[in-house]
Every structure is written in C-alpha cells, then in structure tokens.
C-alpha positions as CSV (number, residue, x, y, z in Angstrom):
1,X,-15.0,-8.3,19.4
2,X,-17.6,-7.2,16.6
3,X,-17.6,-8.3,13.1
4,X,-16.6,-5.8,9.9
5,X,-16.8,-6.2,6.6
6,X,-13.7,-5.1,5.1
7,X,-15.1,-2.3,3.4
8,X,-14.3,1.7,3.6
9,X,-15.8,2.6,7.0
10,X,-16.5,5.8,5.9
11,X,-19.2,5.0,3.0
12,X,-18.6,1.0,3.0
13,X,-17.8,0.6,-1.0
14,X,-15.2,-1.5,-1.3
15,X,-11.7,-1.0,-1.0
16,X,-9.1,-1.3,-3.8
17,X,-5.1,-1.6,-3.3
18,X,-3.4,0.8,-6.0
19,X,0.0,0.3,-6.8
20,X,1.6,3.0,-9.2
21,X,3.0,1.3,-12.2
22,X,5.2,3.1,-15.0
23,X,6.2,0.2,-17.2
24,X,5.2,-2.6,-19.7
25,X,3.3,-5.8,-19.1
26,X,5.2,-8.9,-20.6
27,X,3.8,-12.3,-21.9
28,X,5.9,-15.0,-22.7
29,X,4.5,-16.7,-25.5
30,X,5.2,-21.0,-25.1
31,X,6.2,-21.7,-28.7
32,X,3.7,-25.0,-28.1
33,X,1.2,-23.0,-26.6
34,X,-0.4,-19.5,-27.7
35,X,-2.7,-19.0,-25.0
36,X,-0.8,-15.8,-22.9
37,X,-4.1,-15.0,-21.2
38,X,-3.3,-18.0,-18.9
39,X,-0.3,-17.7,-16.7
40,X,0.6,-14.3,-15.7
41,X,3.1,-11.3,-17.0
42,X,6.4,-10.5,-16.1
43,X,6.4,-6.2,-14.8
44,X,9.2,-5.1,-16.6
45,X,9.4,-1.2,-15.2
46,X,9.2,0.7,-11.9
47,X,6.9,0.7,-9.5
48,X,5.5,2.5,-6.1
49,X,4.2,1.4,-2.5
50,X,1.1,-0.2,-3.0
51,X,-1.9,1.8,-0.9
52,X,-5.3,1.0,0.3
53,X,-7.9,3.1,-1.0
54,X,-11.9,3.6,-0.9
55,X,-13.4,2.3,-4.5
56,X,-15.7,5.5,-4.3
57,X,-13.1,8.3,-2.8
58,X,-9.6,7.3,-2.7
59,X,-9.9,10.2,0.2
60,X,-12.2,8.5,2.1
61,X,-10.3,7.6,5.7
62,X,-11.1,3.5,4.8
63,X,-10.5,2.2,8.7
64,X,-7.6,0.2,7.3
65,X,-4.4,0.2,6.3
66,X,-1.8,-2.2,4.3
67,X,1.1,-4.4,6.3
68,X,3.2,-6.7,4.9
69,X,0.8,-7.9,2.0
70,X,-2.3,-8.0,4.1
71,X,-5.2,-5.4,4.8
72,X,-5.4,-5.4,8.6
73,X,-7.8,-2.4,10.8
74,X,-6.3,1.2,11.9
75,X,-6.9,1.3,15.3
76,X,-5.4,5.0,14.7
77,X,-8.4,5.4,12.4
78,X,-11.3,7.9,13.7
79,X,-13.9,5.9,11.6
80,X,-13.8,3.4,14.3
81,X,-14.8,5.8,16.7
C-alpha cells in the first residue's frame, strides 16, 4: 500500500477535529499552587459529535473520517479515486 499524509486529500491543508461546545471552561485553582495553565479544565456544559474537517474548507471532502477517537481513511471517499 502507498503512503498519505493525513491531510485533506482534496487541497492537503491540514485537518482539524471540531467539536461543538456550548459551555464554560473550568480551572481548579490548588490553594498551594496558582499555576491553572498547567493541568487541564473540567467542560462543564453540552457538547456535540466531534467531526473531521479540512483547516482551509470545512467542505472540502478530506479522504477521512473520525472512529472511535482516531482519524482512519474513507475508503467511501471519491478523493481516493
């Protein structure tokens, strides 16, 4: 089999995975430690199905698709041709 990059196959900028997000972003502050920037926030609010779009045209067919957490290639895709 050939290697791809895992860029859009349509253009090839790079692809982005978008989750809608209608919420906050929570730090807990350590009371011994004020530096939030280092451990990650808490969601606190509802969110969507993540998708796989093209950084350049989110309506760019990309040649990929989104299962289970990792980016794996449409077959179904006609940018494969």
């Amino acid at each position: 089999m050939a290697e791809f990059l895992y860029n859009c196959q349509s253009c090839g900028a790079y692809l982005l995975v978008k989750v809608p997000f209608k919420g906050r972003l929570v730090w807990t502050i350590d009371e011994t430690e004020p530096e939030f920037g280092s451990t990650f926030p808490d969601l606190a609010g509802d969110y969507g199905k993540a998708r796989l779009v093209c950084s350049a045209d989110p309506l760019h067919e990309t040649g990929f698709h989104l299962i289970d957490g990792s980016v794996e290639r449409n077959l179904k895709s006609k940018v494969w041709g």
